[in-house]
C-alpha positions as CSV (number, residue, x, y, z in Angstrom):
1,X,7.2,12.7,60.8
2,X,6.7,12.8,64.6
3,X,3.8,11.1,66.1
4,X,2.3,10.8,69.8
5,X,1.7,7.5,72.0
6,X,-0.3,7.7,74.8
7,X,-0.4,5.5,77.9
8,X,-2.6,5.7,80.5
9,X,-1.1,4.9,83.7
10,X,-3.0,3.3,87.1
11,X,-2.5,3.9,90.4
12,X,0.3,1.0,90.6
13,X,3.5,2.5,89.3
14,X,4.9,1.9,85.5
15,X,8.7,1.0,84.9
16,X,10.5,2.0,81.5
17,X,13.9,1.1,81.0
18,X,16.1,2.4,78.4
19,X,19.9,2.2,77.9
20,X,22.1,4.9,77.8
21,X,25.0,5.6,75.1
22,X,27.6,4.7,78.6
23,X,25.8,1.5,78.6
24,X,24.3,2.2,82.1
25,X,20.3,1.7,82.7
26,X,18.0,4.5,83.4
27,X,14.6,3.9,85.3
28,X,11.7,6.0,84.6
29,X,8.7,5.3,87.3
30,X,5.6,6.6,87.0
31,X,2.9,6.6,89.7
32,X,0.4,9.0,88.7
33,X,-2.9,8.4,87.1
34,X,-2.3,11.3,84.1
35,X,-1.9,10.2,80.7
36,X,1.2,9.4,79.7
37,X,2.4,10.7,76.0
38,X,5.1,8.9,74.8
39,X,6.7,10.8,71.0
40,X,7.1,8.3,68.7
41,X,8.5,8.5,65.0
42,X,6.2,7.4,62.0
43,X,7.6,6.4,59.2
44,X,6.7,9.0,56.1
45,X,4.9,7.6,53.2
46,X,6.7,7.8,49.5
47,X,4.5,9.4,47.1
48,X,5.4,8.9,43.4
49,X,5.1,12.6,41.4
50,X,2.1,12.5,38.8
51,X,3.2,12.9,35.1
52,X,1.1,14.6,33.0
53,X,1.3,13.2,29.6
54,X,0.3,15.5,26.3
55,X,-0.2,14.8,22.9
56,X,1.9,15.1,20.8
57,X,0.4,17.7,18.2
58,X,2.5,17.4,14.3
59,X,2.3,19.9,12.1
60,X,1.3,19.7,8.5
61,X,3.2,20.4,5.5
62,X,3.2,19.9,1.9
63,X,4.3,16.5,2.4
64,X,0.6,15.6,3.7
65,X,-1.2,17.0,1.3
66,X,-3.5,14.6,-0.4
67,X,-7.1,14.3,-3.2
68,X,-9.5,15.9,-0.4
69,X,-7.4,17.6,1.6
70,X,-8.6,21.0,2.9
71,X,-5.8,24.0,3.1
72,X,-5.5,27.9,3.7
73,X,-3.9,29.5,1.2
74,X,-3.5,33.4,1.5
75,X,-6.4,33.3,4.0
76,X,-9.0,31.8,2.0
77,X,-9.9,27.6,2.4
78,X,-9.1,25.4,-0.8
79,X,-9.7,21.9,-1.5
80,X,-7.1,19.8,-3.3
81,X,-7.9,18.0,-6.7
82,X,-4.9,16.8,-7.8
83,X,-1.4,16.8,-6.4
84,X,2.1,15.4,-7.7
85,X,5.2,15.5,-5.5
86,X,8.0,15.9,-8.0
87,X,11.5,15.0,-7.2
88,X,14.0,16.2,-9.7
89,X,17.0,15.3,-10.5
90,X,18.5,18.5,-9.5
91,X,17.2,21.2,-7.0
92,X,14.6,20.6,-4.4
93,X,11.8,18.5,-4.1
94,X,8.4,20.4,-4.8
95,X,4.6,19.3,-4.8
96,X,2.4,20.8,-7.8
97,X,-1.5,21.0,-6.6
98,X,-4.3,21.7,-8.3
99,X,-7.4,23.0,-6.1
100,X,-10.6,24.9,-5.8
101,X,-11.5,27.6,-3.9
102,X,-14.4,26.8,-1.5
103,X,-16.0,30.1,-1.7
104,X,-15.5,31.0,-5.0
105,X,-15.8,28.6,-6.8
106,X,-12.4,29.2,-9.2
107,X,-9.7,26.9,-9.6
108,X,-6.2,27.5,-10.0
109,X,-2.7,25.2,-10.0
110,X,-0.1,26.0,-7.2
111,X,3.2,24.6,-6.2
112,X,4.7,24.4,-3.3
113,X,8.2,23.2,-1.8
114,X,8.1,20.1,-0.4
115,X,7.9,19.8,3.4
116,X,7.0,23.3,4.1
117,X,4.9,24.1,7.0
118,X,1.1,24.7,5.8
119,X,-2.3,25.4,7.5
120,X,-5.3,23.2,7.2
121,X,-8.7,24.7,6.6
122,X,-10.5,24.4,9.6
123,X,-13.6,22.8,7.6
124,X,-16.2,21.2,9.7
125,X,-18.7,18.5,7.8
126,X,-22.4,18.3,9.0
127,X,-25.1,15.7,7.5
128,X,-28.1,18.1,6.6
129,X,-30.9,17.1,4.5
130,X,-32.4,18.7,1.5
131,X,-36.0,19.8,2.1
132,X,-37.3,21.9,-0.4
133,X,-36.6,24.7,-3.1
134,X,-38.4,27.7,-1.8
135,X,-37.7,30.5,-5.1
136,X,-34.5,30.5,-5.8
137,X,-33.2,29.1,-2.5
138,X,-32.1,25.6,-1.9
139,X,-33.3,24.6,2.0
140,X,-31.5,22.1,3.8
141,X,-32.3,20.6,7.6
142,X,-30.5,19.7,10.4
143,X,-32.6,16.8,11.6
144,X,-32.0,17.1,15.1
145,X,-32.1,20.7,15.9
146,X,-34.4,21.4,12.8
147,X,-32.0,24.3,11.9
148,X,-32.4,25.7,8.4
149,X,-29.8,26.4,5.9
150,X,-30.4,27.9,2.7
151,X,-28.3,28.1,-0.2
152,X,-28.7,30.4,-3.2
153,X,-28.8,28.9,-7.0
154,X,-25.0,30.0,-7.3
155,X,-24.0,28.1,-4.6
156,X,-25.6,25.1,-5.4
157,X,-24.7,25.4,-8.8
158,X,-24.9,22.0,-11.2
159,X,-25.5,19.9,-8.3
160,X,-29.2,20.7,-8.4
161,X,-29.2,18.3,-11.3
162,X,-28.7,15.4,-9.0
163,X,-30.7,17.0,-5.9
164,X,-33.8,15.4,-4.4
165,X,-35.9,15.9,-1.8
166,X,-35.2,14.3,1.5
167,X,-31.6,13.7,0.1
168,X,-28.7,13.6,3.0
169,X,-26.2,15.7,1.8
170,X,-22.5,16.6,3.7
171,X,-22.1,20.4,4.2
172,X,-18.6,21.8,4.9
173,X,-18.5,24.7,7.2
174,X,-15.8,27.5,7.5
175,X,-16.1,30.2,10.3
176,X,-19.4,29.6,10.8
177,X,-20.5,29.7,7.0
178,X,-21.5,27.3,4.2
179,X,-18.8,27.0,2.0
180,X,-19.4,23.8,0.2
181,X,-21.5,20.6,0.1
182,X,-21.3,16.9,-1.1
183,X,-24.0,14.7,-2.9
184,X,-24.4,11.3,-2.3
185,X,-22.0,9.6,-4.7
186,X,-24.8,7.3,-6.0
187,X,-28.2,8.3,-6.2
188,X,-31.4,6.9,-8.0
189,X,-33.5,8.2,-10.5
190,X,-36.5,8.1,-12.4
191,X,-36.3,8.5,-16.6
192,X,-39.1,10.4,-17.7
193,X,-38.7,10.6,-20.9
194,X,-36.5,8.5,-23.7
195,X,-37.1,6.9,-26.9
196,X,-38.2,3.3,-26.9
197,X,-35.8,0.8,-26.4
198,X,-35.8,-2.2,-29.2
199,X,-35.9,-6.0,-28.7
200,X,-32.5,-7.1,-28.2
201,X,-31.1,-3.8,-27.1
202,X,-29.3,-5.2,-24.5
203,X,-27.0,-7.0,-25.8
204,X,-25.9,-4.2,-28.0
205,X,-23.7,-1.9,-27.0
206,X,-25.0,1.9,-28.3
207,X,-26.4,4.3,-26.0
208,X,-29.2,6.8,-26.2
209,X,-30.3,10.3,-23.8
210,X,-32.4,10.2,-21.1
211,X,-34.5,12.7,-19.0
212,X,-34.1,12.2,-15.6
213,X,-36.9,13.4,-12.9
214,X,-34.7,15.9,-12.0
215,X,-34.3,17.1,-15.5
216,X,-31.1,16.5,-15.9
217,X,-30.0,14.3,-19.0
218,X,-27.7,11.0,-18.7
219,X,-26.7,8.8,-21.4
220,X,-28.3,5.4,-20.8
221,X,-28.0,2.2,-22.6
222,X,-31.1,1.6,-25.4
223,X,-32.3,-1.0,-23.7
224,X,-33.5,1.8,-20.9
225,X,-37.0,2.6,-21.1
226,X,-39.3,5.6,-19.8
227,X,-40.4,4.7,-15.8
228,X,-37.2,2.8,-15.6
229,X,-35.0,3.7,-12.3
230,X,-31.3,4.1,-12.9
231,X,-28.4,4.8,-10.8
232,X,-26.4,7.7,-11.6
233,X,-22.8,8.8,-10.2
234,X,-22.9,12.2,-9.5
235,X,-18.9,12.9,-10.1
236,X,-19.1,12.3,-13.4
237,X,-23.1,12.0,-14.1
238,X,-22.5,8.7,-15.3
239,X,-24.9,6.0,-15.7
240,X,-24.4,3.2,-13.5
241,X,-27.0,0.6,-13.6
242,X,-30.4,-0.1,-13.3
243,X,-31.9,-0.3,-10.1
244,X,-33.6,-3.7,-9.9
């Protein structure tokens, strides 16, 4: 890259000396008092390319599936409940599933060959609260925009039994839509109504029904009177404990 030098020159003259390739001098005299512009040679800066670098985006197969996972089958989203990779002793490997259909409900068993390429359900989860029933309508909050969602009886189905008020709950989303939602695993409740429990029932080990607050029925230990709060595992409706 070329570059310009100027000298400015006085009235007294200005000598440059230079050699030539036969080894003779030139002279160069300059009297005038004009600017003199020299071209000079700049040395041109090195500038290192920029490498973009990208993530590395794997695909899913079979081999990834998993308790939990969320997959399209035949255009619809399923959840996995069970799953088994099988390697026989002869033919391919193969995974055998067993998973629910998020908007219907139904569940089925599938195979599939292992390390196949799969889509996952594009499921989004959202905390929402649980408000209020309003008829037959389940109303859940989003506590930051205050956006409603309501869910019908059928699509709450024998969750209600564990559903109180101001309960967080996890909501899955597909294409916009409510598909599915999860319960606290533990929650507390109040017995309303038992038989009696009998001095030294806790050490034995028999159990007795119990009406929850929520109406629902959990097999408690007899030692478990009415007004006592319990803990209940909504999976399996089991009872946990007392809360203390």
């Amino acid at each position: 890259m070329a570059g310009i030098t100027t000298f400015s020159t006085s009235s007294s003259s200005l000598c440059l000396r230079s050699s030539s390739s036969s080894g003779a001098a030139a002279t160069l005299s300059l009297s005038s008092n004009k600017p003199f512009i020299l071209p000079m040679r700049l040395s041109t800066p090195k500038f290192t390319p920029l490498r973009h670098k990208f993530t590395k985006i794997l695909s899913f197969t079979s081999n990834d599936i998993k308790v939990g996972a969320s997959i399209e089958v035949d255009g619809a989203p399923w959840k996995v409940l069970e799953f088994l990779h099988v390697k026989p002793g002869k033919g391919a490997a193969f995974v055998r599933t067993k998973i629910r259909n998020y908007v219907t409900g139904s569940t089925v068993e599938k195979t599939f060959r292992a390390g196949i390429s799969m889509s996952e359900a594009d499921v989004a989860k959202e905390t929402k609260q649980y408000t209020y029933k309003e008829g037959a309508q389940f109303v859940f909050m989003d506590l930051t925009t205050y956006e409603e969602i309501r869910l019908n009886d059928s699509d709450v189905g024998d969750k209600k039994k564990w559903l109180k008020e101001g309960m967080d709950c996890i909501m899955h989303f597909w294409k916009g839509k409510c598909i599915d939602f999860e319960l606290p695993i533990t929650v507390k409740m109040k017995v309303i109504q038992t038989d009696p429990g009998l001095k030294g029932d806790t050490a034995q080990g028999g159990s007795k029904p119990a009406t929850v607050d929520t109406g629902a029925t959990v097999s408690v230990p007899l030692f478990i009177n009415t007004g006592d709060d319990i803990l209940v595992d909504t999976r399996t409706g089991n009872y946990m404990g007392r809360e203390k």
